[in-house]
C-alpha positions in Angstrom: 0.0 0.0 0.0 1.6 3.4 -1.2 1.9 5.7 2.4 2.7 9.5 2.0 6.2 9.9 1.9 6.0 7.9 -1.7 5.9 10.0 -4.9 4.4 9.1 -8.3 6.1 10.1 -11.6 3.0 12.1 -12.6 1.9 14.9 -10.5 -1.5 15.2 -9.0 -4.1 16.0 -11.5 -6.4 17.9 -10.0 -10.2 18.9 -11.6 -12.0 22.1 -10.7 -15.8 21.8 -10.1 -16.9 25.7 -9.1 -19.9 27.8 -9.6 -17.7 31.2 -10.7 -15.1 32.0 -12.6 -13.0 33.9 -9.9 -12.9 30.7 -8.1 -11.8 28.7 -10.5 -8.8 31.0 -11.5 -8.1 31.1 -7.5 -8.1 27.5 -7.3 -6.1 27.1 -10.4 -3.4 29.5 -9.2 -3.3 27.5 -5.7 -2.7 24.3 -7.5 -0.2 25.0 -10.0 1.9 26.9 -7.5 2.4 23.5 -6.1 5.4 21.1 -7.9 3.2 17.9 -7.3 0.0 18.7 -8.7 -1.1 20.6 -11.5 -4.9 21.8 -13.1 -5.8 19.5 -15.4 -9.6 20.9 -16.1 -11.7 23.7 -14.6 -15.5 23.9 -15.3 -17.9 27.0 -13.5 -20.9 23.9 -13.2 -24.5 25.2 -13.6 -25.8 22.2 -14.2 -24.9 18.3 -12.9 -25.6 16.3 -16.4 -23.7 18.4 -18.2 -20.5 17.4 -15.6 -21.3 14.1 -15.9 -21.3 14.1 -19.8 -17.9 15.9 -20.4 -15.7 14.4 -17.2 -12.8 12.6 -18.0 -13.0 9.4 -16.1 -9.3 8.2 -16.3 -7.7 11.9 -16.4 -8.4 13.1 -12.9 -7.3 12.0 -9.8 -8.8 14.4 -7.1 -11.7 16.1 -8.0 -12.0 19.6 -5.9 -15.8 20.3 -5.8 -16.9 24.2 -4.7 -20.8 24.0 -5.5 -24.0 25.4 -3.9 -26.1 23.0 -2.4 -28.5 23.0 -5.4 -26.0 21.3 -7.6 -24.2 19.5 -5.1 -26.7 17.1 -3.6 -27.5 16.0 -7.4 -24.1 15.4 -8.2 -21.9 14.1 -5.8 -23.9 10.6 -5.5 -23.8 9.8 -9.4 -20.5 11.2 -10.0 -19.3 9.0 -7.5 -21.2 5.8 -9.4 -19.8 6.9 -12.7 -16.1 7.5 -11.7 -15.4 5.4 -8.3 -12.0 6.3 -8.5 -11.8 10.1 -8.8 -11.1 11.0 -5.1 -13.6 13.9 -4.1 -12.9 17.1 -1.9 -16.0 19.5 -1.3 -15.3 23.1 -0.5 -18.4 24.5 1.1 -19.0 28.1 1.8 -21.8 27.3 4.2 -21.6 25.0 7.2 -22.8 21.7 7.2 -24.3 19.9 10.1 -25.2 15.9 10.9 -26.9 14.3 8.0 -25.5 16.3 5.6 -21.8 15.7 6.4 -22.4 12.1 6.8 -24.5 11.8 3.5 -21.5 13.4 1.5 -18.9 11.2 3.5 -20.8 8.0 1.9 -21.3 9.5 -1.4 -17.3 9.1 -1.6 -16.6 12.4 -0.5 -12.9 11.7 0.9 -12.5 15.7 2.2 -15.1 17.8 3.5 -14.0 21.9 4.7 -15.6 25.3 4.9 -12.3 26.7 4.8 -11.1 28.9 2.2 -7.1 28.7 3.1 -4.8 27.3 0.2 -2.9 25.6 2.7 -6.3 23.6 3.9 -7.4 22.7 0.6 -3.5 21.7 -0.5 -3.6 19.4 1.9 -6.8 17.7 1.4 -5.9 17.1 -2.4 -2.6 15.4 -1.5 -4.7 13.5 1.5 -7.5 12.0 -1.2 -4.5 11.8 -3.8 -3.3 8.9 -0.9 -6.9 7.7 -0.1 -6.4 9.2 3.7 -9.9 10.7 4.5 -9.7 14.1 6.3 -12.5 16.7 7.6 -12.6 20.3 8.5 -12.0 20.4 12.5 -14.8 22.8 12.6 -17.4 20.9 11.0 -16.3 17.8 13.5 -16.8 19.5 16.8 -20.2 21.1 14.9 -21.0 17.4 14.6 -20.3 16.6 18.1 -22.5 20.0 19.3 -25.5 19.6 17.6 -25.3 15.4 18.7 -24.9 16.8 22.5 -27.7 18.9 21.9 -29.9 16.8 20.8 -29.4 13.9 22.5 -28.8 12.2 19.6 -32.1 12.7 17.7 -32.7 15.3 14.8 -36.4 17.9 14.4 -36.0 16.5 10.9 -35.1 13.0 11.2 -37.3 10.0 9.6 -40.0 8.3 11.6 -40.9 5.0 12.0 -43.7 6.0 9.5 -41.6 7.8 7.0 -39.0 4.5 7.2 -42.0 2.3 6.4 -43.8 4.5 3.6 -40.0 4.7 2.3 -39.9 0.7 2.1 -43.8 1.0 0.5 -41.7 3.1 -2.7 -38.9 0.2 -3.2 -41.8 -2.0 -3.3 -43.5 -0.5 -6.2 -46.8 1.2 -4.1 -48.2 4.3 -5.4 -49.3 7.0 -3.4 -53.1 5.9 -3.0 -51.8 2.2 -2.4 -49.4 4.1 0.5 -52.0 5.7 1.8 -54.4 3.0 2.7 -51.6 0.5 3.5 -50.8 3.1 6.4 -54.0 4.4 7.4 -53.3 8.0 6.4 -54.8 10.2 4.1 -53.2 11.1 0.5 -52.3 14.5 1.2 -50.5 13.0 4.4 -48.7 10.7 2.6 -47.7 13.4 -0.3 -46.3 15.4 3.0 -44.3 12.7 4.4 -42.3 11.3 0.6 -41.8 15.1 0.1 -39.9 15.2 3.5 -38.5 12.2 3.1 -36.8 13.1 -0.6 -35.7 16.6 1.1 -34.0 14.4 4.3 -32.6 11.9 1.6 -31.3 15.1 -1.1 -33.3 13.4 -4.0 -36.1 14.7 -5.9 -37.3 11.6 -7.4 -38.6 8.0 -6.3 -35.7 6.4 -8.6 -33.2 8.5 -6.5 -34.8 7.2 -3.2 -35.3 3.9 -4.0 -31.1 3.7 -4.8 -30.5 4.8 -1.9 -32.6 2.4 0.6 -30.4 -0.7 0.8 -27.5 1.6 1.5 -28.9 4.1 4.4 -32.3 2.5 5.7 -30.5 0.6 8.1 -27.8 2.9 9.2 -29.9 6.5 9.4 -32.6 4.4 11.5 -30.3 3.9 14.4 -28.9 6.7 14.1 -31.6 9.2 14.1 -33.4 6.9 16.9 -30.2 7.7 19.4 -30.2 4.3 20.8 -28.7 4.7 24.1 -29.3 0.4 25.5 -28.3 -2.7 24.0 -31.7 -3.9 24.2 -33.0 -1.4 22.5 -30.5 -2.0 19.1 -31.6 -5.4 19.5 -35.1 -4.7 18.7 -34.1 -2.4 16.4 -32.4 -4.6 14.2 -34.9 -7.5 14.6 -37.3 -4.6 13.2 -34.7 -4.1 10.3 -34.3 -7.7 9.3 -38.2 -7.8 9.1 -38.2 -4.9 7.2 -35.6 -6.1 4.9 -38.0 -9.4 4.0 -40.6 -7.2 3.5 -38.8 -5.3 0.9 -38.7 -8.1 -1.0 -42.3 -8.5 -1.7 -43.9 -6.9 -4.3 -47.4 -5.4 -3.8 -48.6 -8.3 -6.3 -47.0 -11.3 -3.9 -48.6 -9.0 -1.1 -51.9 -9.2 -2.3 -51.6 -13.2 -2.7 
């Protein structure tokens, strides 16, 4: 396994993903200064597919993402699909708190900071270049704060509810079939998908349905703050009956 102090004939090659132009010459300037990585492509991104169309997938090694929100959450889960291994470093302006920086870790995200300082974001390129993961020291202890304060359970987590009507999608229900399977009234139902694509950072039942196998299981313990053993117990006896449910289709349920 290749540790730090090795070097690489080729420098790092380092892709820009911003949202302005003065970024992107920033960034650039940062980069190049630096004898073991170099620019290789700049885009100012206004829109995901057009990213995911024109990104050279063996030509990049660290990927340095500066994006709004808007663009981010659509991109960083397929661009980590389509090109596993281009490391990913996200440069947020705004703070990100619990879900979000966790999310973005498991998307691939390998460095996560709300600093501006060359020196930061230096060091997080060479860090993914070596497939060390590293976050901002300021988002960690926000991460620890808001967990303290809470006790370990989010205002906007998913319910019990929300984590069954979210099994009802992978298994093919529509909204009216949701409805009466749960006992609650369409316009309920509409009100708990919509919050559960805005907790999840999708917009479409495709994009949730991805993602179930992969979080279900993990966000449910978390955003219950187990505290006893007993209590994870149960929990993932409820799990392993919710994962045999997803495997029926409203068809065999019906049978």
């Amino acid at each position: 396994m290749m540790t730090m102090t090795e070097t690489k004939n080729n420098r790092i090659r380092v892709a820009l993903l911003v949202s302005c132009e003065l970024e992107k010459e920033g960034l650039c300037r940062v980069i190049n200064a630096h004898s073991d990585m170099t620019s290789c492509c700049q885009w100012v991104v206004r829109d995901s597919d057009e990213i995911l169309n024109m990104f050279p997938r063996d030509a990049v090694d660290v990927a340095v993402i500066m994006l709004p929100w808007t663009i981010l959450g659509d991109l960083l889960m397929t661009f980590h699909q389509k090109f596993p291994n281009t490391a990913m470093v996200v440069v947020s302006k705004e703070p990100f708190y619990g879900n979000g920086i966790i999310r973005m870790l498991d998307y691939g995200v390998v460095g996560l900071t709300c600093s501006m300082r060359a020196s930061v974001i230096v060091s997080m390129i060479r860090l993914a270049y070596y497939h060390v993961g590293s976050i901002d020291i300021e988002m960690a202890k926000d991460i620890v704060a808001e967990l303290q304060a809470t006790g370990y359970s989010r205002r906007n987590a998913l319910s019990l509810l929300d984590y069954k009507i979210w099994s009802l999608i992978v298994r093919g229900y529509s909204n009216p079939q949701i409805a009466k399977h749960c006992g609650i009234s369409l316009s309920q139902t509409k009100h708990r998908i919509h919050h559960i694509f805005r907790y999840l950072g999708v917009n479409n039942r495709a994009s949730a349905i991805a993602m179930y196998d992969r979080y279900s299981s993990f966000n449910i313990l978390l955003d219950m703050g187990l505290e006893s053993t007993n209590k994870s117990q149960e929990t993932e006896m409820l799990l392993v009956d919710k994962k045999c449910e997803t495997k029926k289709t409203p068809r065999e349920s019906s049978s």
